[in-house]
N, C-alpha and C positions, 0 to 999 in steps of 0.2 A: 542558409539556403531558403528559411522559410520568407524573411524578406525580402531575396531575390527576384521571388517565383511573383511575388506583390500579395503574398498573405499577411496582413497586421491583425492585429489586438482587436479586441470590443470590449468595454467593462459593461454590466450592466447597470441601468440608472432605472427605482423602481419609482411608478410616477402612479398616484390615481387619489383620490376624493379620500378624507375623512369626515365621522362625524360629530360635531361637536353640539355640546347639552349648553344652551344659553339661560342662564339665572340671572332674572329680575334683582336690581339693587334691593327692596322691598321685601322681597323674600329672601335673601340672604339675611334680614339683619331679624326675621322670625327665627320661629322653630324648623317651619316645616322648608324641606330642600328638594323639592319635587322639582326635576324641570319642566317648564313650561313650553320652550319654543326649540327649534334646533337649524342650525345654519350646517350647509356640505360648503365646504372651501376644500379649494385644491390643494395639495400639500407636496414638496419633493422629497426625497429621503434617498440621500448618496450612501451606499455602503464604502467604508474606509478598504484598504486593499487587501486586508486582510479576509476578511467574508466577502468580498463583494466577487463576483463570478465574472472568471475571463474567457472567453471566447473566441475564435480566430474567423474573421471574416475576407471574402474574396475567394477567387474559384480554382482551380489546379487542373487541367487537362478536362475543360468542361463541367469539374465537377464542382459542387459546396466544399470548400477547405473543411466546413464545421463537419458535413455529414462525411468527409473523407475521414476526418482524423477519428471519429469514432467509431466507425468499421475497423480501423487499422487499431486502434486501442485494446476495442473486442478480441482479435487477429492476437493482439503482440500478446496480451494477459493467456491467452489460446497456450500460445509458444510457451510462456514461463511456466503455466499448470506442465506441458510433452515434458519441457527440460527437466522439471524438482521428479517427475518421475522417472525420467529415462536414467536421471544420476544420481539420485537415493536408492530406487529401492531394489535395485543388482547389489548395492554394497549393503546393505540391512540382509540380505536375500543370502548373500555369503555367508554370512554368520552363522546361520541356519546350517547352511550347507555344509560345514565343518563338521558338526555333529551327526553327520550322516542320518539326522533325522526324518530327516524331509525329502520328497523328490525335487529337482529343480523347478516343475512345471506349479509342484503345489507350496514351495518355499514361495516362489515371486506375487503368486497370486494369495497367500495368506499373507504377507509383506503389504502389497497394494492396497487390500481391504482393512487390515490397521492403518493404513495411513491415511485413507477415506473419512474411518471413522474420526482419528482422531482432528480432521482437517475441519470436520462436521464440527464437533466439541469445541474446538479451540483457536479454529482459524480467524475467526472473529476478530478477536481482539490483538493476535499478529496482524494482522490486516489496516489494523486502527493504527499501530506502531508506525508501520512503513506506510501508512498514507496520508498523515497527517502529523505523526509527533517528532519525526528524521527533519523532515524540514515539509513548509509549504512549496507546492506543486501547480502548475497551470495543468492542462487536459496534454499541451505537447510535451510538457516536462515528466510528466509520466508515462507518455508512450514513448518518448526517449527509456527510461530505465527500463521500462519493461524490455525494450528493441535490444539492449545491452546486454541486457540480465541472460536474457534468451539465447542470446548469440554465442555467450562466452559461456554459460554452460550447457550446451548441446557442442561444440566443438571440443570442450575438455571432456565432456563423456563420450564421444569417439576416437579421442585418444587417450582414454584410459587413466585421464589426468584426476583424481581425487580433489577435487575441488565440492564448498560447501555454496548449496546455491542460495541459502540466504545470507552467506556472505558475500558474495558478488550483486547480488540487490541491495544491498547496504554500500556497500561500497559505491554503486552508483547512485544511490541518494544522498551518500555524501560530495560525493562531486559536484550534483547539480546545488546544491547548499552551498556550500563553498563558493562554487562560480557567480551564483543568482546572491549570495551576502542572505541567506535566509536562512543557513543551517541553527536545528536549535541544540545546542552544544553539549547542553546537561544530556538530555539523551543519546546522544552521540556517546559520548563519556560513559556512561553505561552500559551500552552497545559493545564497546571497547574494553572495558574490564571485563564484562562478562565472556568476551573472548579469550583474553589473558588468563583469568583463572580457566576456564574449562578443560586447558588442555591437562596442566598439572592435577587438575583435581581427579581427571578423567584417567589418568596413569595410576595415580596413587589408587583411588579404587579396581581400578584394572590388576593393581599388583596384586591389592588384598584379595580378593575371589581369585585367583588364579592361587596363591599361597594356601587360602582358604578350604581349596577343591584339592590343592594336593595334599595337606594334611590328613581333611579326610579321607582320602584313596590309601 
């Protein structure tokens, strides 16, 4: 679509003056290494594709493609913060509710402020995970996941569907990996196992506290 519309690529190319310290043959073959003179020559420096910064150039219904996709990035990251809340913290919130400890009003909203906090703590370096170590990302390849991520879980939390929402953001970072040949796989693979085991391990301590609580009753 984005070709279609005639939005291409831009790589950035960084260009500007260095300085350089010019030492006399003479005083090289002294003690002293003091420069003397200094010449500015221009210099080019391509960044490889890796670090070097991609940007989308040409215009979409009158507007900057650049400053559209970043409004909409702002907008979709928006959506995925509504979605991890709309579809966590009614099932964290449950739990509560079972023990008739809590009211509903005060269950969701002690639910929301742990998960503020701990989002504060530790969202960091989740963040680092999924934006850099899943696979490399352009600016449109992450408002794609984000646009996915969003969409698929605010429709399975109105229907009631138990889905986990950083699994469907992994999932769609592995897709675009995959498709784009950038996924980087050892992480992936960890990603993956640490799915694998969590559920069995999450049973087996489930049995134990439950076995646990009724022994001692």
């Amino acid at each position: 679509m984005r070709r279609k519309v005639g939005i291409e690529k831009e790589t950035c190319v960084c260009m500007g003056t260095e300085t350089l310290a010019v030492l006399p043959a003479t005083i090289l073959r002294g003690s002293t290494m003091t420069p003397t003179t200094t010449q500015i020559l221009p210099t080019l420096t391509v960044g490889t594709e890796a670090t070097c910064q991609q940007r989308y150039t040409g215009t979409l219904f009158g507007l900057s493609a650049r400053t559209l996709l970043d409004a909409l990035h702002f907008l979709s990251a928006g959506m995925v913060s509504f979605a991890r809340g709309l579809n966590d913290t009614p099932k964290i919130a449950a739990m509560l509710l079972v023990g008739g400890t809590l009211s509903p009003l005060a269950a969701l909203v002690g639910v929301a402020l742990v998960m503020a906090v701990g989002g504060v703590l530790n969202a960091k370096r989740v963040a680092e995970t999924m934006s850099h170590r899943v696979t490399a990302m352009d600016p449109g390849q992450g408002f794609t996941a984000n646009l996915v991520t969003s969409t698929i879980v605010i429709l399975a939390s109105k229907l009631g569907l138990p889905v986990s929402t950083t699994h469907v953001s992994c999932g769609a970072l592995f897709g675009i990996g995959t498709v784009m040949r950038q996924a980087h796989w050892n992480m992936i693979a960890g990603i993956l196992l640490a799915w694998v085991t969590t559920l069995p391990l999450a049973t087996a301590l489930g049995a134990l506290g439950f076995l646990a609580l009724t022994v001692g009753l």
